[in-house]
N, C-alpha and C positions, 0 to 999 in steps of 0.2 A: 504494500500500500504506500502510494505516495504521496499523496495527497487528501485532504480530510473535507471535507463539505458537509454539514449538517443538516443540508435540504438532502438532501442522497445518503439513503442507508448505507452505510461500509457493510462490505460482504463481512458476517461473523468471521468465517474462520481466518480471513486476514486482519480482521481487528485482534483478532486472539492470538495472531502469529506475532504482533508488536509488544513490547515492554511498555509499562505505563510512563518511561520517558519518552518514548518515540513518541505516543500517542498524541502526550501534551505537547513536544513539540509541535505535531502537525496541526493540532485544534487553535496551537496560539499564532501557526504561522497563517492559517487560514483566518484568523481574526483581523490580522495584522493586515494582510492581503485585501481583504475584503472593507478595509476603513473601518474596523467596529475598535472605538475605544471601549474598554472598563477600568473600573477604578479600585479592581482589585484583579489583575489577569490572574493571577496562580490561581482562586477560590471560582473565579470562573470558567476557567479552562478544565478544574479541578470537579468541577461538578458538570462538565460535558465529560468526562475521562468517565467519570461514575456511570451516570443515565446511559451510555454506549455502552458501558462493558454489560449492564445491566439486560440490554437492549440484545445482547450478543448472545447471552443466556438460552435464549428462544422461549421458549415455554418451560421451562425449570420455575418460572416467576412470572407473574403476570405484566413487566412491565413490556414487553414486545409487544403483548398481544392491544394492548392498551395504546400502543403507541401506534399500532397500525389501523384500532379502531380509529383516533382520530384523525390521523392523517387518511387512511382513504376513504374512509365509510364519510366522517364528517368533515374532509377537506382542510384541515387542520395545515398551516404551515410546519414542518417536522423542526425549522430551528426553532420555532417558538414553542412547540411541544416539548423539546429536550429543556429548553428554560423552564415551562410550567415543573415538568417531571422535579428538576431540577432543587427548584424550589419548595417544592412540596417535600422533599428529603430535609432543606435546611431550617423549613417549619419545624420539619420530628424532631432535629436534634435543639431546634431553639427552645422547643418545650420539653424536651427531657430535661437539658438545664437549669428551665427556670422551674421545673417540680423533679427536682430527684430521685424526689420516692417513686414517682411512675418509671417507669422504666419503657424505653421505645418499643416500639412494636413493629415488625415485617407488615402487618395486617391493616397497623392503622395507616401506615403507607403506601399500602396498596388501596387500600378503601378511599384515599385520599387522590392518588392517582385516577381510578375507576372513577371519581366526579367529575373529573375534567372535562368543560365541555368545545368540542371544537370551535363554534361558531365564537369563541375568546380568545381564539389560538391562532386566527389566519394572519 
């Protein structure tokens, strides 16, 4: 793989054939490429590295399937779905912090994912 695009799924097994620095290189060179600033690249590139590798999973976890509901079923832009996905991970871990006694959940992040609805996503 040599390049990384978020509107275009990477073939798993080449996403799985890269080290998690390859990967972030190419997510940050593809940012960089494309004129996208952030105001934190590592935590952003860091949480496209997560939702892809998650993504490459296939059906071991519901985030594929979820991600192709809304990109094709509901026409969902896929980089804006990798953000939602994204984000919906750094909800879990901001409330795990702020109540420690709960402790995160696979479920509630997926349940959380599963709301996502396209027509917020194009």
């Amino acid at each position: 793989m040599k390049k990384y695009d978020p509107v275009k799924a990477p073939k798993p097994e080449e996403w799985n054939e890269l080290n998690d620095e390859q990967r972030l290189n190419l997510i940050k060179a593809y940012h960089k490429e494309a004129g996208i600033k952030n105001d934190n690249e590592g935590l952003h590139a860091g949480l496209h590295l997560i939702v892809e590798s998650q993504i490459a999973m296939g059906d071991q976890i519901p985030i594929a399937r979820e991600v192709r509901r809304l990109v094709f079923l509901e026409g969902a832009n896929r980089h804006n779905v990798i953000h939602a996905v994204g984000e919906a991970f750094v909800r879990l871990k901001e409330r795990a912090k702020a109540h420690p006694s709960i402790k995160p959940s696979p479920v509630s992040f997926f349940r959380e994912v599963e709301a996502l609805k396209g027509a917020d996503l194009k």
